[in-house]
N, C-alpha and C positions, 0 to 999 in steps of 0.2 A: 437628497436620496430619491429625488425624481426617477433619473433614469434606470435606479435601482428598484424603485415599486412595480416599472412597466416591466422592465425584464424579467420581474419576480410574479406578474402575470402568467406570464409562456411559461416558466417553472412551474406552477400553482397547477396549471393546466396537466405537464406532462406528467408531475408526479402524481396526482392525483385520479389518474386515466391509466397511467402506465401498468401493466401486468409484473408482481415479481421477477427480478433479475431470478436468472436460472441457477443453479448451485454450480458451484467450479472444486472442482477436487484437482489435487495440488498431482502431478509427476512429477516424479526425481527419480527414478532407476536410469541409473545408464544411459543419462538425456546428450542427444549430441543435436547439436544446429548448424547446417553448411548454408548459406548465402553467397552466391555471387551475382555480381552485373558487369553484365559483360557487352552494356551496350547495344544488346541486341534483343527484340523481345522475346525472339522466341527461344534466345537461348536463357533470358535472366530467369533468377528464382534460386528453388530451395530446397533441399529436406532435412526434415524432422524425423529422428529415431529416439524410442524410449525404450528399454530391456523391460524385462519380465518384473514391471509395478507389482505391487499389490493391490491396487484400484483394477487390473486388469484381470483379476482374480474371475470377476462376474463380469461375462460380456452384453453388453444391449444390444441389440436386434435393429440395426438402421435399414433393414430392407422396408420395401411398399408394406404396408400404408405408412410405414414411418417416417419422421423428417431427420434430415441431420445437415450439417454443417460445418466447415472450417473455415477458420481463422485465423490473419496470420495478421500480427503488430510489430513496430519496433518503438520504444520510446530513443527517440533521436536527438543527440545531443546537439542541431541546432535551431531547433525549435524550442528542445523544454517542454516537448507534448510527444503526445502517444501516436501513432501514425499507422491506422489499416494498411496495411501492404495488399492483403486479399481480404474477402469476405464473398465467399459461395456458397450458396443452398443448392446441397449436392443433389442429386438426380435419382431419386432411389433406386430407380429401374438396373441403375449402372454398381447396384452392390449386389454382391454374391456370396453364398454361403464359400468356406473355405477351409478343409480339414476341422479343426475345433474353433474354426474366425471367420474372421469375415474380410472379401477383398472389393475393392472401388477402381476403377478402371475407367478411364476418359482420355484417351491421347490426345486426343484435339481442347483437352479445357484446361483450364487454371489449373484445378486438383488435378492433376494425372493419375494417381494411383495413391490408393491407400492400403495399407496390410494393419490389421486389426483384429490382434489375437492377445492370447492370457502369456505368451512370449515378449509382444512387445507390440510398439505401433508406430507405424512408419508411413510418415503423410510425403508427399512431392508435390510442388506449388510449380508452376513457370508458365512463360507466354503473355501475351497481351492483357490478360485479366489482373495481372501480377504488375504492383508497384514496384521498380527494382529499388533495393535496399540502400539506403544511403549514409552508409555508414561515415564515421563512428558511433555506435547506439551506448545507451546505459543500459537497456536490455534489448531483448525480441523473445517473443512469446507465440506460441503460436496450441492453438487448441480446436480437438473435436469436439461437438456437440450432438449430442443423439437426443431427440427426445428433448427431454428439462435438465438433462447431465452435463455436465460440461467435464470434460479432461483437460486440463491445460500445465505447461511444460512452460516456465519463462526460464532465462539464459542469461547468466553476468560474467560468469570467467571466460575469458575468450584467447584464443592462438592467434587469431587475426582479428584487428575490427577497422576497417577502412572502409573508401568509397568500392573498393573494388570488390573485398571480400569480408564476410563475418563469420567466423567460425570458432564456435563454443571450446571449452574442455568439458571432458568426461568427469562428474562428481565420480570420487570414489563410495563406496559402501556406505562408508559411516559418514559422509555428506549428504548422500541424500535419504539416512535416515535421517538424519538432525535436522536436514531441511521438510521432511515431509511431517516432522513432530513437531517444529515450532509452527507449524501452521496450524497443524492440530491443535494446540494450545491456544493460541488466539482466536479462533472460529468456537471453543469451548467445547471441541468433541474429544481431545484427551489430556485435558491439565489440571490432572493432578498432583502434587508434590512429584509424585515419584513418577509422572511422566515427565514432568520439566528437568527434573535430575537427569534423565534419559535423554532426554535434546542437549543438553550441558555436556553428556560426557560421548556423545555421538558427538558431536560439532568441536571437542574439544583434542578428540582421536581424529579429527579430521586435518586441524590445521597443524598438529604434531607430525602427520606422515605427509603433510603438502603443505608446509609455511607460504605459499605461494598461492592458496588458496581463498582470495581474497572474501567470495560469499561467505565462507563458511566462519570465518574471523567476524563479517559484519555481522551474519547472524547468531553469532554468540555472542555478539555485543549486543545485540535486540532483546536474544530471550534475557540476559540477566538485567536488560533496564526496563522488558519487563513485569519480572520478579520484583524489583525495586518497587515499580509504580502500582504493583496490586499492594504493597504491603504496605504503604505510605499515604494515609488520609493529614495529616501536619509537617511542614518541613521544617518545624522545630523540635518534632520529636518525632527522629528515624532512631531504628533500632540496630541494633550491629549485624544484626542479618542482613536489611534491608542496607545498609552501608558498605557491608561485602559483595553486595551485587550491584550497588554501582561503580565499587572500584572496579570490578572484572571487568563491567562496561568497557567502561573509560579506558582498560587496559585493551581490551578487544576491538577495540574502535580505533585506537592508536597502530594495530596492526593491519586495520581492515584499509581505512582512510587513503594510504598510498597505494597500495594494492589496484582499487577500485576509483580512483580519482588523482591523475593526473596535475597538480596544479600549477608545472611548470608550460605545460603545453594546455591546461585547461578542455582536460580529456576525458573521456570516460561516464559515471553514473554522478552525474552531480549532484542528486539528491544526498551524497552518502557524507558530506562536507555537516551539512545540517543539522544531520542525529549526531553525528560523533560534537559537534559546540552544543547541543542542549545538552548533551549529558554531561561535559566540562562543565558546563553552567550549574548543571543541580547540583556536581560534585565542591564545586565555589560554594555555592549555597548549605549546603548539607554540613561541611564540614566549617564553615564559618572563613574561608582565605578568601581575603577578600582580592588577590590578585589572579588566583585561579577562578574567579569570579568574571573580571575583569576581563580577562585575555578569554571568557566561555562567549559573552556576551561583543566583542570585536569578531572572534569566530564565525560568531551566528549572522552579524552585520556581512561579513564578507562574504558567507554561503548564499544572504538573499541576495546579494548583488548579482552572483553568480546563475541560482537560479529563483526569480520571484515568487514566479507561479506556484510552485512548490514548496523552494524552503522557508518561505512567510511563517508557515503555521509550526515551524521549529523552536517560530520564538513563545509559542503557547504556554510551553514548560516556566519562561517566566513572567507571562502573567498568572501563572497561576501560583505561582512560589512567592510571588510579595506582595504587598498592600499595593493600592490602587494610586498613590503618593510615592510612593518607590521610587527617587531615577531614575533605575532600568524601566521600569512602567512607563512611566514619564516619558522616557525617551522614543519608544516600540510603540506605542499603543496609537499613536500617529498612521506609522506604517501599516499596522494590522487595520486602521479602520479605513487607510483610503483605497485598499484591497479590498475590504467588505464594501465600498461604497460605486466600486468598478462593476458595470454590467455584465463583464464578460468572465467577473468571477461567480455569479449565479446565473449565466448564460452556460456554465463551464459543465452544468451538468449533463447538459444536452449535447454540448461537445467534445465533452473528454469524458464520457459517463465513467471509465476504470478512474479516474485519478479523483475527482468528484462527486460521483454518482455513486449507484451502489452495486457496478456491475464488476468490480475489481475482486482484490480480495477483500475489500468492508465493506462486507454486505447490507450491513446498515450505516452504511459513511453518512449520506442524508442525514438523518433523523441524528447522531449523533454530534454531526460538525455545527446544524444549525441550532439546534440547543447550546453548544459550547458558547455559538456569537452570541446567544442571548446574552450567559451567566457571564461575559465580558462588558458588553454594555450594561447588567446590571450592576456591577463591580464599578463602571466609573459615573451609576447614578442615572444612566440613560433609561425611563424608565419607557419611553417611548418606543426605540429603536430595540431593548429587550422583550417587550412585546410582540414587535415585529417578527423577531424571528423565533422566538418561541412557538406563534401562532403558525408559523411557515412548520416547523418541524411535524407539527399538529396535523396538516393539511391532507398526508396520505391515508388511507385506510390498512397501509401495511403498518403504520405507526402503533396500530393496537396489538400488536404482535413482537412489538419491541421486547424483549425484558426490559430494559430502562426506561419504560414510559409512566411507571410512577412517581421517577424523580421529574419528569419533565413537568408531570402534571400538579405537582409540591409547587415544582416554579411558575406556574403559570398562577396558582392559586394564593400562593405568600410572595408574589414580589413583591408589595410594598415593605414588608418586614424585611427581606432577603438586603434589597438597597438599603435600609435603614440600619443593618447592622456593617454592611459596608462602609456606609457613611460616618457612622460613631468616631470616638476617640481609641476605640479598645481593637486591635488588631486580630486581637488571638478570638473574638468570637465571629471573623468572618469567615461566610460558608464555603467550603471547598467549590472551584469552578469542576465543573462534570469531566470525570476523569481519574479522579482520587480513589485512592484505594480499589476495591475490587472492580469499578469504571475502568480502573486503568486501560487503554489501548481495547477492552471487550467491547464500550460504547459504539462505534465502528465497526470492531471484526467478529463479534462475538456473535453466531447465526442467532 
């Protein structure tokens, strides 16, 4: 873990210095995305159209003295990472009031022009400042920032995704409510019962009038796994609630999965391979079949092959479903620790801060994920290397702001007790790894 401590230096540093990531509020009205590369710089690039959001209800003020910025990413499926295309700190001088908006205008820059009203918002990227796109992506996102605000718009259904061109579909209505609710729900600013009811039956009116509607299929496989994983602290005793919402999963996942991933041509969002075998997994699990178990856990093997970097942490769901002796344990927890023991998987926050960091949509991914490696190395008795990261989680000043930081601060305080009931004969009194029950997926995305 040499190379791992040093690297965990330059992390210790950034986190620890770094200023709060800025809030991102989620667009879905009417989101369209054109990308072309055309070879030419000053013809490549892009635009971004959003219809009349509700976040664009209350407009901000990007003129002087104020800052603002856009941004333009694609995660690209041949890397497996996220890839700035743009990033420009726009010019204040060059915003203007406009009717009830605001307009940006720069012929000669990257940002060309932006229209920025309670109607919609419409950015244009191109020219030498601009990365041309190099598709096939599993998304592109692209987002303004005014201020500490972030608006951000990411893209999966697509009419075209090649090296030449990328070009979105239009969510319908009850798509981009369902997707601007399940965001809601996971960030913790509207999940309650009867808001998640509302993303279920918005996302469920979505993929009825467009079976072809791949996001909206995945993400009603999301919010019912998870509904499953707030309701589920033992996975020897789920309740038939919490059982009917991982069947929906697993139904919904079955529909999303080809949609959104490719696996004849090995195309498209590969992360979407991942979630759909964890949650065959838990449904192996939950329900006692040990072959739907079986073929959850080949799944999940063949999603990390597919993508490492990412789908590793899919195998989480079963460490934390069986004893530390487990086969499945047995077999993964190899995988998971030579991941954790790679520099460039705690280098990764500094390089890929959306997918590692906390600048995505889990805003506290940090302080959640490095707790998790703890309560795994505590699990197989490490009482060293759960230290490690415990204390790493520990290390920000944004950490006192967690809500989960008095489980974190339990574990740093009873790890000897914590490993020692791990270690026992008796299964059923070992402690949930972080993530159980109301943890579920909040640890991460919950502001």
């Amino acid at each position: 873990m040499t190379d791992v401590r040093a690297a965990t230096l330059v992390l210790l540093a950034v986190v620890a210095t770094s200023a709060p990531a800025a809030t991102p509020h989620v667009l879905t009205v009417g989101k369209v995305a054109r990308f072309e590369n055309r070879g030419d710089a000053a013809r490549n690039g892009g635009v971004v159209t959003i219809g009349r959001d509700r976040l664009l209800a209350t407009l901000l003020d990007p003129r002087c003295p104020g800052t603002s910025t856009v941004e333009v990413e694609a995660y690209l499926q041949s890397t497996f990472r996220d890839a700035v295309l743009a990033h420009v700190d726009l010019d204040c001088t060059k915003w203007s009031a406009k009717g009830a908006g605001y307009r940006y205008a720069d012929p000669s820059g990257t940002v060309r022009a932006i229209r920025y009203g309670r109607d919609g918002l419409r950015i244009e990227v191109r020219g030498a400042g601009f990365t041309p796109i190099a598709g096939p992506v599993g998304f592109v996102q692209a987002q303004l920032q005014v201020g500490d605000e972030v608006l951000r718009a990411r893209f999966h259904n697509f009419k075209r995704n090649d090296a030449g061109r990328v070009v979105s579909r239009k969510p319908s209505a009850a798509a981009a409510a369902g997707e601007a609710g399940f965001w809601d729900a996971l960030s913790g600013d509207a999940s309650s019962e009867a808001d998640e009811q509302r993303v279920v039956r918005n996302l469920t009116k979505a993929v009825r009038r467009d079976p072809r509607d791949g996001r909206s299929h995945f993400l009603l496989a999301m919010i019912h796994l998870y509904r499953f994983g707030q309701q589920v602290t033992r996975f020897d005793d789920v309740s038939a609630a919490a059982r009917a919402d991982l069947d929906a999963a697993n139904a919904a996942f079955a529909s999303a999965l080809p949609l959104l991933w490719d696996e004849a041509h090995a195309s498209g969002d590969s992360r979407v391979p991942g979630f759909a075998a964890a949650a065959a997994y838990l449904q192996g699990i939950v329900t006692q079949d040990a072959a739907r178990r079986a073929q959850g856990l080949a799944d999940l093997r063949q999603a990390v092959e597919i993508n490492t970097f990412f789908n590793v942490f899919d195998y989480i769901p079963v460490l934390q479903a069986v004893p530390a002796d487990d086969p499945d344990f047995v077999a993964i927890f190899p995988d998971v620790n030579a991941y954790l023991s790679d520099p460039a998987t705690i280098q990764c926050v500094i390089s890929q801060p959306e997918i590692c960091g906390n600048a995505g949509f889990a805003p506290r991914n940090i302080f959640g994920s490095l707790t998790l490696f703890g309560d795994l190395f505590a699990k197989v008795g490490n009482q060293t290397q759960a230290q490690f990261w415990y204390s790493l989680a520990g290390v920000s000043p944004d950490t006192a702001t967690w809500v989960f930081k008095p489980a974190l601060d339990d574990r740093v305080a009873n790890l000897a007790q914590r490993i020692a009931l791990y270690g026992d004969s008796d299964p059923t009194n070992d402690p949930p790894i972080i993530g159980a029950g109301t943890e579920a997926c909040a640890v991460c995305h919950k502001r």
